[in-house]
C-alpha positions as CSV (number, residue, x, y, z in Angstrom):
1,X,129.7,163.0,-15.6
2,X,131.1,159.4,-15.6
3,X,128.8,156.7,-13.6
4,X,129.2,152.9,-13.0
5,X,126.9,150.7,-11.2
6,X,128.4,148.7,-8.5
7,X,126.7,145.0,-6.8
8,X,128.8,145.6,-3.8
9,X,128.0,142.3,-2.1
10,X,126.4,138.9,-2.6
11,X,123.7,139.3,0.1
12,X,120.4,139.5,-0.2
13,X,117.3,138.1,2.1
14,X,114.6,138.5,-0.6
15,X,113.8,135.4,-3.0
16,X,111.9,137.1,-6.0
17,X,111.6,134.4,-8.7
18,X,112.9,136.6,-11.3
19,X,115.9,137.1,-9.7
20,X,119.7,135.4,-10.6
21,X,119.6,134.3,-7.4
22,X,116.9,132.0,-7.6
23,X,118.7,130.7,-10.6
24,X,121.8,129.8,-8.8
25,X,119.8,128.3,-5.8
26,X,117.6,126.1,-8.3
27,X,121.2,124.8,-9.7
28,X,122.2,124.3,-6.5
29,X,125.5,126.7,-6.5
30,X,126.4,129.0,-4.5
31,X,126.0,133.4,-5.2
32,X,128.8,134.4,-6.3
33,X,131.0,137.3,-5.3
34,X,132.2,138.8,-1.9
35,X,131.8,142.3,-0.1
36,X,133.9,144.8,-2.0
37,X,136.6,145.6,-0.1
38,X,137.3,149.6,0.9
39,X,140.6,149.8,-0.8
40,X,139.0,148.2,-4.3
41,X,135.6,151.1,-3.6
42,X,138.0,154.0,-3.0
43,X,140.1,152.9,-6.2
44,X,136.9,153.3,-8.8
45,X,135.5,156.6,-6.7
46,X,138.5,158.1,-8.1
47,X,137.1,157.5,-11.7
48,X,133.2,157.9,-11.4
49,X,131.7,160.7,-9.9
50,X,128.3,158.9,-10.0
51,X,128.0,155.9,-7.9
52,X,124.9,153.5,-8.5
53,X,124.4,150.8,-5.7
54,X,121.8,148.5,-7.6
55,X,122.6,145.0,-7.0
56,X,122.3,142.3,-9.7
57,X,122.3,139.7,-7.3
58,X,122.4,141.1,-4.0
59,X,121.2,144.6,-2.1
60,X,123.7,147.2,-1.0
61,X,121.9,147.7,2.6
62,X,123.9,144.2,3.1
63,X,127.7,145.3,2.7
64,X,128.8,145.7,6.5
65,X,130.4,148.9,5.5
66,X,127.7,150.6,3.7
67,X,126.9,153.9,5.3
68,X,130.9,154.3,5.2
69,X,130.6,154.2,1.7
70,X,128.1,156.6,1.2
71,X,130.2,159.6,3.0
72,X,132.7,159.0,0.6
73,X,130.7,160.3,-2.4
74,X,129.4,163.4,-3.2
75,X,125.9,162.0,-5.1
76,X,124.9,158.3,-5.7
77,X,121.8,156.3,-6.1
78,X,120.6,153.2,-3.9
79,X,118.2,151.0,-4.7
80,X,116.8,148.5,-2.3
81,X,114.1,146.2,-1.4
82,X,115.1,144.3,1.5
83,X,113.5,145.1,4.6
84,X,115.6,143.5,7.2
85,X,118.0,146.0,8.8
86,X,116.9,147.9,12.4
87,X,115.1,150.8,11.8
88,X,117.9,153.0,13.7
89,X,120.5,151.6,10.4
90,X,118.3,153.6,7.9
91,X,118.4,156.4,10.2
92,X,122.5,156.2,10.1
93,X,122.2,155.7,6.7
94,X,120.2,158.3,5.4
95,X,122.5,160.6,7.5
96,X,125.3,159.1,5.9
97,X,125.3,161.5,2.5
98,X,122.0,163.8,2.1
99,X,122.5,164.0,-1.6
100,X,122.1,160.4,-2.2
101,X,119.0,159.1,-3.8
102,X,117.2,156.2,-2.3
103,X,114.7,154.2,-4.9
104,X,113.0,151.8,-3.0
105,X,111.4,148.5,-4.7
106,X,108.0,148.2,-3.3
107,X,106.0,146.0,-6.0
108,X,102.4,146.8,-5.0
109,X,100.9,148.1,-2.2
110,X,102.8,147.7,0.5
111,X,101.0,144.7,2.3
112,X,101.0,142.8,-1.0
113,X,104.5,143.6,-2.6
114,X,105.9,140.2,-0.9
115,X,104.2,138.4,-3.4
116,X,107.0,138.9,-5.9
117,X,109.6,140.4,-3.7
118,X,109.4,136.7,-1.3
119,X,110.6,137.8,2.6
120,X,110.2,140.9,2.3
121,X,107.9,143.1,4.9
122,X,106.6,146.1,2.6
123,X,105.0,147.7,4.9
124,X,108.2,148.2,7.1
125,X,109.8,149.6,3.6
126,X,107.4,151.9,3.3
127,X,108.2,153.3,6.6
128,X,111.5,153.7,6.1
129,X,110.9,155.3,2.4
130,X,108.3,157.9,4.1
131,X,111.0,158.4,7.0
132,X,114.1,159.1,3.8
133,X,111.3,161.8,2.5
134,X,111.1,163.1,5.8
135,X,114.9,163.5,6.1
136,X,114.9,165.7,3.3
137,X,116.2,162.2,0.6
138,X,115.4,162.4,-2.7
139,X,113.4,159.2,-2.4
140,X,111.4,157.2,-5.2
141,X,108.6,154.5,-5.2
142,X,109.8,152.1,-7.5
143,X,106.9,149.4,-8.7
144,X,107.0,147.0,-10.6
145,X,103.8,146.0,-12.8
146,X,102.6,142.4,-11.8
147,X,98.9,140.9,-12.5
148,X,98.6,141.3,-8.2
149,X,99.5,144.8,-8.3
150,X,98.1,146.1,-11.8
151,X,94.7,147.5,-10.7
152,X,96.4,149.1,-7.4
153,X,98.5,151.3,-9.2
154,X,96.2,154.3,-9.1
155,X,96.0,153.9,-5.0
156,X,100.1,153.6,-4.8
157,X,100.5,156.9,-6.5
158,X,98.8,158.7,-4.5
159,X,100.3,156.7,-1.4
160,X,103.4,158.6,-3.0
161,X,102.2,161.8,-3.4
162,X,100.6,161.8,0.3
163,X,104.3,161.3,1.6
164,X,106.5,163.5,-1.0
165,X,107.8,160.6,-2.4
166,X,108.1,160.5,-6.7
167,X,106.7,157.2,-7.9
168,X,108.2,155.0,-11.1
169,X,106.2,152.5,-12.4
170,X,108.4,149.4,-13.6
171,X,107.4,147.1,-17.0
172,X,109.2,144.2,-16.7
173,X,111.0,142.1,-19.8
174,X,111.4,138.9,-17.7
175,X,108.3,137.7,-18.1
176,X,108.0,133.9,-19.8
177,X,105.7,132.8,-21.3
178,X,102.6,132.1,-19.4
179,X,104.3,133.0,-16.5
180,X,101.5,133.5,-13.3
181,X,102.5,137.0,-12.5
182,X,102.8,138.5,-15.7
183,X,99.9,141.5,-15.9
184,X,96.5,140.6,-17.4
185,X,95.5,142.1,-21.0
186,X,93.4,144.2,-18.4
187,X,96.3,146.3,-17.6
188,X,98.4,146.6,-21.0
189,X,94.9,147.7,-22.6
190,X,95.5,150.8,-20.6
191,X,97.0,153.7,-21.7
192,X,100.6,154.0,-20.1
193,X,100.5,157.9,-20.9
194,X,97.6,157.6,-18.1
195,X,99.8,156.7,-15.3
196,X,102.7,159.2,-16.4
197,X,100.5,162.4,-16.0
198,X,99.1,160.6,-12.7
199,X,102.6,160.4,-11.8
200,X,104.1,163.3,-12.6
């Protein structure tokens, strides 16, 4: 079954320092791109039967039209991490197609995940990720492994499994060198097989 991930916008409020946009900001340009228009989204449907809303540079919740676009698929992923729509959106949204899946970017536990994912209220996502559970969404915690996070992993999986929620623990590869945030030798001591039957 043919899939294809689309960045349908170029809006995001988040500023995590790993992302593209905080390149283009630091150059002082402007994020590219626009809001793909309905007529360009309803072309490629007819070619993918798999849509994937995971922004490069932006987050899907952004395009104006989004809930629109997930009644015209049978089955799609969306992954976010921005936590600044109205509660009552998600609601519309989750509505919007039940067979979507909804991975939501929550880097830590939730009070503490702004600390990579900058603007963002965690705790408000977490919320709305219990509430997609809820409403019957195949929903995922996605987390990403930071040196703030590492020894909270342990706690977050169970967060996940109190709310019926499936949790994916995130290595990153855009670490630099000596970069603040990469995880201590703490946590890579560990043995990853650990966390996968925790999480499973």
């Amino acid at each position: 079954m043919p899939s294809i991930n689309l960045d349908i916008t170029h809006r995001c409020t988040l500023q995590c320092s790993r992302c593209w946009r905080k390149y283009y900001d630091t150059v002082g340009e402007k994020v590219p791109g626009h809001d793909m228009t309905m007529e360009e989204y309803a072309k490629i449907i007819d070619y993918f039967d798999d849509i994937i809303f995971c922004g490069n540079i932006s987050d899907p919740i952004f395009h104006p039209q989004f809930p629109q676009m997930l009644q015209m698929v049978h089955q799609c992923e969306v992954h976010t991490a921005a936590s600044h729509k109205p509660d009552a959106w998600y609601d519309i949204a989750f509505d919007a197609n039940k067979n979507a899946q909804w991975i939501f970017g929550i880097d830590g536990l939730p009070k503490d995940s702004h600390k990579y994912r900058v603007n963002q209220d965690g705790e408000k996502l977490y919320r709305m990720m219990t509430k997609a559970a809820k409403a019957g969404i195949q929903t995922w915690w996605q987390y990403i492994v930071f040196n703030y996070n590492e020894d909270d992993i342990d706690e977050a999986i169970q967060m996940s499994k109190d709310i019926g929620v499936k949790f994916r623990l995130i290595e990153s590869s855009r670490f630099k060198d000596n970069d603040p945030m990469r995880p201590s030798k703490h946590y890579i001591e560990r043995n990853y097989e650990e966390f996968k039957t925790k999480m499973s």
